[in-house]
Every structure is written in structure tokens, then in C-alpha cells.
N, C-alpha and C positions, 0 to 999 in steps of 0.2 A: 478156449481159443479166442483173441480178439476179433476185434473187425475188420477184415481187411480194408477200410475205406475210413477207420477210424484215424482220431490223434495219436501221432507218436511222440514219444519223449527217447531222453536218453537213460536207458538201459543199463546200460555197461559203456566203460572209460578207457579205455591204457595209449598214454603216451608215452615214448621212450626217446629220450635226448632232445626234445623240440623247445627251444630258444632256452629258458633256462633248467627247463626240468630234466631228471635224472631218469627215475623211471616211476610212473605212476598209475596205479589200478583203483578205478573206481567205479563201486555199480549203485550209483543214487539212486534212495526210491522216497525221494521227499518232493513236493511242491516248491522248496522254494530254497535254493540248495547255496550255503554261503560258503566262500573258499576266501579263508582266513590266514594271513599269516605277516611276518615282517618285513617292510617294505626291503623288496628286489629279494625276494626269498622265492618265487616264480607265482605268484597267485595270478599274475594277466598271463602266464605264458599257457597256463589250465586253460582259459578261455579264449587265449589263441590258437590256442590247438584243436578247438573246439571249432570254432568257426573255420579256421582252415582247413580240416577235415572235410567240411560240409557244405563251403561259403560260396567255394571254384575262386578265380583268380583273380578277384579285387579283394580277398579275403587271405593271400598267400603273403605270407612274413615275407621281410626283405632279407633276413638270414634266420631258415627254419631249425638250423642244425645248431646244438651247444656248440658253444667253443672247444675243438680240442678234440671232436668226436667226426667219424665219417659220415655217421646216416643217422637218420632220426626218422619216428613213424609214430602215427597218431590210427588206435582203432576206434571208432565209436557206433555202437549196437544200439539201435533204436529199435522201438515195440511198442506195443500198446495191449494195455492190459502185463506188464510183462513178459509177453510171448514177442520174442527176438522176428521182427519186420524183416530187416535189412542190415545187414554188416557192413561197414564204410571206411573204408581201410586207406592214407594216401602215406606214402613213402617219401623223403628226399635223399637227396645225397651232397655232400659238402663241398662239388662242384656244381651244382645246380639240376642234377634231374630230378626229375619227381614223377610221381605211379598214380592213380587210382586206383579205386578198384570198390566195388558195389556186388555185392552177392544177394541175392534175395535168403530167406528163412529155409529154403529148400539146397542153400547150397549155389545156386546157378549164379556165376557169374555174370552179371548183367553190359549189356554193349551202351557204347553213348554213355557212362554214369555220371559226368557232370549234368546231364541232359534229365537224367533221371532224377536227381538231388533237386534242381531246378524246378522240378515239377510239383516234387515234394514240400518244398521251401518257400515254393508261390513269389508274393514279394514281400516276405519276411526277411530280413538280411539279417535276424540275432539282434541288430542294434536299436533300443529305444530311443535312442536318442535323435535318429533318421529324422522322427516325425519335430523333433525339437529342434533342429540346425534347418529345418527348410525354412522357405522364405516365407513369410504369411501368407501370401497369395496362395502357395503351395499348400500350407494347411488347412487353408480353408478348404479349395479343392477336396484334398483325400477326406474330410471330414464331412461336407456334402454327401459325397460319393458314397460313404460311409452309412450314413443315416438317411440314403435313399431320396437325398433331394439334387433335383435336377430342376435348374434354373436359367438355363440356357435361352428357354426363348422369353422369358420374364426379362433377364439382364440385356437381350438384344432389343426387345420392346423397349424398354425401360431406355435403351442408350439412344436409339433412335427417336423415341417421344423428348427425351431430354435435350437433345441435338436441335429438334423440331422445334419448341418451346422456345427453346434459346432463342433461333433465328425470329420466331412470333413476338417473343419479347419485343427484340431490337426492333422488329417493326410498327409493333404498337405503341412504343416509347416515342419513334419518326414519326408516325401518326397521328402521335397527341401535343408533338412540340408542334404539328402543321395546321393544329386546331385555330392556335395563336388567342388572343382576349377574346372573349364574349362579346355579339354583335346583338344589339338590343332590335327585336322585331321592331319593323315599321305598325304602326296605327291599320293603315289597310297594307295587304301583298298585291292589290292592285295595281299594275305598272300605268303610270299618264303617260297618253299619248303624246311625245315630242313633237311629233311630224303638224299636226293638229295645231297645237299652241306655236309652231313655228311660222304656221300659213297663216294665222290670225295677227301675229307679231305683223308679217310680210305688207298684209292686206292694212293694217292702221299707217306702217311704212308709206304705203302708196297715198292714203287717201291724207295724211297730212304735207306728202309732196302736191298732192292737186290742190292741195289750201294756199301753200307755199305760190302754186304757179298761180294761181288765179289772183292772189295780192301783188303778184308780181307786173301780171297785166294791167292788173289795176293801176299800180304804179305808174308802168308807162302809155297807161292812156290820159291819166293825170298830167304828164310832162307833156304827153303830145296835144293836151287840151292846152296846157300852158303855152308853149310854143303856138299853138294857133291862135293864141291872143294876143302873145309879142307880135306875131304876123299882122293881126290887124293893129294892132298899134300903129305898126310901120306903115301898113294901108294908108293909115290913118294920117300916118305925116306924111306919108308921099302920095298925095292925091294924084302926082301927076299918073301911077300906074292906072293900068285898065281896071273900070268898072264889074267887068264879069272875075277880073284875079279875086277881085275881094270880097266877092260875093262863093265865089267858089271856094273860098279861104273861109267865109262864115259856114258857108255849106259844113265844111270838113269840121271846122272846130265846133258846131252843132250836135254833128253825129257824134264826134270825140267825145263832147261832155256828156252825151244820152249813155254812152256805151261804157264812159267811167263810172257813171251814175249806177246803171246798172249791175256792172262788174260788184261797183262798193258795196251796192248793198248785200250780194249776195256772198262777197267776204266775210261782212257782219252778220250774217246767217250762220257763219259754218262758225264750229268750236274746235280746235285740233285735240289729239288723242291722248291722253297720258301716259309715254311708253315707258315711265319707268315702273307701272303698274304691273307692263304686259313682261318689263324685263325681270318684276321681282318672283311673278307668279312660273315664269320661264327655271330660274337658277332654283326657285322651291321644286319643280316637279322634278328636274336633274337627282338633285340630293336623295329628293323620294326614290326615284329608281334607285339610283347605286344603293341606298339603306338598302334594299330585296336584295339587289345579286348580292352585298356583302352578307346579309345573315342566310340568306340560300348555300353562297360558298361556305359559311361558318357551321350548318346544317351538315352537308356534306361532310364535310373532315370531322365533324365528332361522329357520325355512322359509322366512316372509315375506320375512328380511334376505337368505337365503341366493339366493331367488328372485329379487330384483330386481341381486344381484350379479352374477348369472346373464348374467340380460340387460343389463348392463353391460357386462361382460365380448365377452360377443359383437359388441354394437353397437363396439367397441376392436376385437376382431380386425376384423370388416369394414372399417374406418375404414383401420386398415395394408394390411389387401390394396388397398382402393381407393389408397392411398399409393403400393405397393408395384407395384400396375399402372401409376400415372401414371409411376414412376419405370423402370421398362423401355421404357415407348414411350419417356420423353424420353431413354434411351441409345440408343434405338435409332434416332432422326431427325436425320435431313440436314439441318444451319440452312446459311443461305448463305453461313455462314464458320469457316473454322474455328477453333474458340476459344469460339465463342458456345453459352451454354447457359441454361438456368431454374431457377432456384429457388423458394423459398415467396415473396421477397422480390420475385421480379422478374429481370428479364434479366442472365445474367452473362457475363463476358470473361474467358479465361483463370481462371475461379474468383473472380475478382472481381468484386464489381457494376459493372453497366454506369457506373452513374454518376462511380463511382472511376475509371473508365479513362481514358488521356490524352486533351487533345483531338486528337490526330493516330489513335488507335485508335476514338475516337468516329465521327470521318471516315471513315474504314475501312471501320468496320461500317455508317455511313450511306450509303454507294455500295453495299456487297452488297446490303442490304436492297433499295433503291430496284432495284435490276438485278434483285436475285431474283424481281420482281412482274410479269418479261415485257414492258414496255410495246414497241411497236412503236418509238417514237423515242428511243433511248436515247440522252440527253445529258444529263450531269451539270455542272452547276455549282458549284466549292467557290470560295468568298468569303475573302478574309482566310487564304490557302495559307502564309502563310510559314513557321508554327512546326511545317510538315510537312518533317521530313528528308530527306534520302536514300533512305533504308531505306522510311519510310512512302509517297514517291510509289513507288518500285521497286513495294512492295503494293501499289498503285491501281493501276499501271500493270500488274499481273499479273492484277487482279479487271474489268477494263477489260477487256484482249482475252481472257480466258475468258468475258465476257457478249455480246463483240463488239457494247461500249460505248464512249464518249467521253466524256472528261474533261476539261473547261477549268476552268482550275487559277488564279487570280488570287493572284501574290505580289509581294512588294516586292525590288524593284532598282535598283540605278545606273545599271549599266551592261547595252548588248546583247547576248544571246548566241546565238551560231547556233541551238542548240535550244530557243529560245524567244520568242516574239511578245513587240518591245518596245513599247510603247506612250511617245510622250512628245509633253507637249502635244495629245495628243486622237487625235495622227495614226502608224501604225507607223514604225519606225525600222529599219533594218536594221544586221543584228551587223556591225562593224570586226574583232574579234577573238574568239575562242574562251575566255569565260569558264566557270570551272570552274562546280560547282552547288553 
């Protein structure tokens, strides 16, 4: 007795009138099962009636009945071990109805049996090709999924540090065009007192106006001496004025000439200041300051630069370790073939993208995949087998019994050959002789 929790295959066959077949009995007991015959002689309608049996309603022909005939019906007996699991029986009619019907080994007609097939069939749909028509993104996916990596919060880390990055870039890129040319340090960062050298400027200001004022007096005590000598002059010719006028007139020009005297000399005492001394040493201490705040500001903005280089830098190392992690799991995991691997790009074979790879290596890797996902009813259907070699069915047939799966295999032939189900005219044919493969 098998397992009940084991793989099934198919057992036993009979279709009768389903698209072009006539009526057909088969009970396979091969791994890897070819159904040969001349093109439109019914070798896809075997495997349509196969999957339509089993598939439910994305798997139902658009017209399941031959031409010409009212009803047509497909049985197919799965088991394992060959001890009969489940009987699977669907009916049409050449208006459009159609039956199920699921019995278990015991006989019992089973309720819900698309519900039941579905359960059995997992998400195996028969077709290898599934994993070959989806979109890369999609392969990657089931092929993760498959080899037990989950990288979910690595690819969210990863898109947010990247995200991050970026914006740290742009701002460290802003922060090093704000650096601007190199400000060469000043000799000391001592700042000179302005205020200091402005009140010394102020103070030599004053004391060469009190130089100014006091030759100024001088001046006009000089004219006023003068004047008190024309005065006596005129004393002098006008005797007839008073005696005390001119005597009071020498008085004045006496003290005049003491007080010019005096005045002179002490002009000639003073030296005024040299202010374009005090104005060179003034616009020098200017320059010295602004040298500091420009190389303090030039200080500044390269920390700035230096700091968000920083954090660029890091948010890059992270981004490779996150890299450098996906890239250890994915040496480190089981895909269901071997050969197959990931990249940035998506699923690859032997190093090449999936999608470069033959279509007989595409087929290949659409039966592992489809086998790698466990379904309870493991039956494969490939459509249009011909431009699969030698060498490529030997694979299938090697990836087949390590899944303790089945493969019906549709290719084109002439003629019958013992190791292969002929189809001609609708109905099997049995081999006359042993043609090669």
C-alpha cells in the first residue's frame, strides 16, 4: 500500500472524443513519458485532456468535444506506488456542460473536487514553462522563496541607506563647493585691537591740531605785533596825538612781541605726527583680522564637508556589507538545480541570464522549479518537446525520478517507437519496430 501523504503520478489514462482524440487507454508506468506522433494527429490534445481533467477552469479547452461528436470525457487515476489514490473523471457535452467528479480509492465520491485537485496540485499548473514566461522580477522571487532566502528587510535597509546616501551625497557635494579656495592661516590668530589703534590714530589727530592752533596764534600775534608797529609808526608821524595813546600802543605791542616770542618758540619745540604711519599700521591690522575670520570661515565649511563625507562614507560601507551579506547567503543556498543562480539582474544559468539560456535548458529549469514547490500530484506537461535532445530529456528524466515526478513529453514523429506513446489519427498506434531517438 502506498502513502497516503505520498507523490502521485498518473496511473491510468482514458479519453474519449476530447479535441482531437478518438478514444484512448493508457496506463504509464515510466518517469518520463513521450507522446509522439504527426503533426495534428492529436499528441497536444493527450495533454490537454490531461490537464483539463485536473487543471479546473483556466485549464478548460475552448471546444473540449471532436468535431461531430456530442460528449467527450477524460478519466485519469492517480496513485502512488501504483495503488489507485483517486479517480478523476470530468465530462462535456457539445453544448457546453461539463461534470466533475473525484472519488477517492475507497470508492467515495468526494464533495468540492475542484477544491480537492487544488489541493493536491498546490501551485503546480502542469506547465514549466510558468516559471519561464514570468517577468524577472517574478523569478527571482519564486526562486528566493524557493532556496529559503528572505531578504526583505536587507532590500528595505539596503533601499533606505541608498535613499539616505544619496540625499548625504548631494549634501556633501553642496558642502564642499561652500569650502570655496584655500585660505592660507594668518602668521598669529591673534585678532589686533581696532578700537585701541583708532584712539591712538584719534589722540595724534588732536595733538597735531593743537600744533596747528598754536602756530596759528602765533601767526596772529605776529600780525598783531606788526600792526602795533604800523601804529606807532603813525604815533610817530602824528605827534599831535596823546602821549599816553602811544605809550599804551607800545605797552600793547611789548606784550604782543613777548607773547609771539613766546608762542614761537614753543611751536619750534613741538614736531607734528606722522599719520600715514599710524594710517599704514591701521589698514595692516584690518587685513590681519579679516585673514582669521576668512580662514576660521574656510575651517568651518571643510568640517562641514569633512562631516557629511563622513556619513557618506559609512552609509557605502553599510550598503557593501548589506551586499556582501546577500552575497554569502546566495553562495550558500540550495536552488533546485544546479546551475541556477541570482544576480542584480535577475535569475541566472550556468552564469548567464536566465533568459539567454536555450529553450531546452529553460524547460529544465521549468520542471525543477515546478517539482521544487512539493505539490502532492506531480505531473508535468512540456508542449512542442521536439527541439529537446537526447542529453536534455536524459536531464528531465534524471530531475523526474529524484522528484518522483512525471513527465509527458509531446514531440513530433513519423514513425512508432516502442519507448514512446504513438498517437495517429486521434487513436494509439503501437511500435512495428525499434526506432532510434
Amino acid at each position: 500500500m502506498g502513502d497516503e501523504n505520498g507523490p502521485l503520478r498518473i496511473i491510468y489514462l482514458e479519453a474519449e472524443n476530447v479535441k482531437r482524440l478518438k478514444a484512448v487507454r493508457l496506463a504509464p508506468d515510466q518517469t518520463l513519458v513521450r507522446i509522439e506522433g504527426k503533426n495534428t494527429a492529436g499528441k497536444t490534445s493527450v495533454l490537454d485532456a490531461i490537464a483539463a481533467a485536473l487543471g479546473g477552469g483556466k485549464e478548460q479547452p475552448a471546444l473540449p468535444v471532436r468535431a461531430g461528436q456530442k460528449k467527450a470525457r477524460v478519466q485519469v487515476d492517480l496513485g502512488d506506488s501504483n495503488e489507485r489514490a483517486y479517480s478523476v473523471e470530468r465530462r462535456w457535452t457539445a453544448v457546453g456542460g461539463t461534470t466533475l467528479i473525484v472519488t477517492e480509492k475507497s470508492g467515495e465520491r468526494l464533495g468540492s473536487p475542484q477544491k480537492v485537485l487544488d489541493a493536491l496540485i498546490g501551485d503546480c499548473t502542469f506547465d514549466p514553462l510558468e516559471f519561464v514566461n514570468m517577468k524577472p522580477s517574478d523569478q527571482t522571487a519564486t526562486l528566493k522563496r524557493l532556496a529559503g532566502l528572505d531578504w526583505s528587510k536587507l532590500d528595505a535597509e539596503r533601499e533606505a541607506k541608498f535613499a539616505e546616501r544619496t540625499t548625504v551625497n548631494r549634501e556633501a557635494k553642496a558642502a564642499k563647493a561652500r569650502v570655496g579656495t584655500p585660505v592660507t592661516k594668518p602668521a598669529s590668530m591673534k585678532p589686533i585691537d581696532l578700537a585701541e589703534l583708532a584712539e591712538k590714530q584719534q589722540k595724534a589727530l588732536t595733538y597735531n591740531q593743537d600744533i596747528n592752533e598754536i602756530r596759528r596764534l602765533a601767526s596772529e600775534a605776529e600780525k598783531q605785533h606788526a600792526d602795533a608797529e604800523d601804529a606807532v609808526g603813525d604815533a610817530r608821524r602824528t605827534l599831535a596825538k596823546a602821549e599816553e595813546q602811544l605809550k599804551q600802543m607800545r605797552a600793547a605791542a611789548q606784550e604782543a612781541a613777548e607773547k609771539a616770542l613766546a608762542l614761537r618758540a614753543d611751536a619750534n619745540k613741538m614736531e607734528p605726527v606722522e599719520l600715514g604711519d599710524i594710517r599704514g599700521e591701521l589698514h595692516r591690522a584690518k587685513q590681519h583680522n579679516e585673514a582669521i575670520i576668512a580662514y576660521q570661515g574656510f575651517q568651518e565649511r571643510q568640517a562641514i564637508a569633512d562631516d557629511w563625507a563622513r556619513k557618506a562614507d559609512a552609509l557605502s560601507q553599510r550598503l557593501e556589507a548589506i551586499d556582501q551579506e546577500k552575497a554569502g547567503a546566495l553562495a550558500a543556498a540550495k536552488f533546485p538545480l544546479q546551475g541556477l543562480g541570482i544576480d542584480v539582474h535577475g535569475v541566472t544559468l550556468d552564469g548567464i541570464p536566465f533568459s539567454e539560456a536555450s529553450r531546452a535548458e529553460q524547460w529544465r529549469t521549468g520542471v525543477a522549479i515546478g517539482l521544487a514547490q512539493k505539490p502532492r500530484c506531480r505531473v508535468i506537461l512540456i508542449r512542442d518537446g521536439s527541439s529537446l535532445d537526447a542529453e536534455s530529456l536524459e536531464a528531465l528524466h534524471a530531475i523526474a525520478e529524484e522528484n518522483e515526478a512525471q513527465v509527458f513529453i509531446e514531440r513530433v514523429a513519423d514513425k512508432a517507437s516502442p519507448s514512446a506513446v504513438f498517437i495517429e489519427d486521434g487513436e494509439i498506434v503501437e511500435a512495428t519496430e525499434e526506432v532510434p531517438v
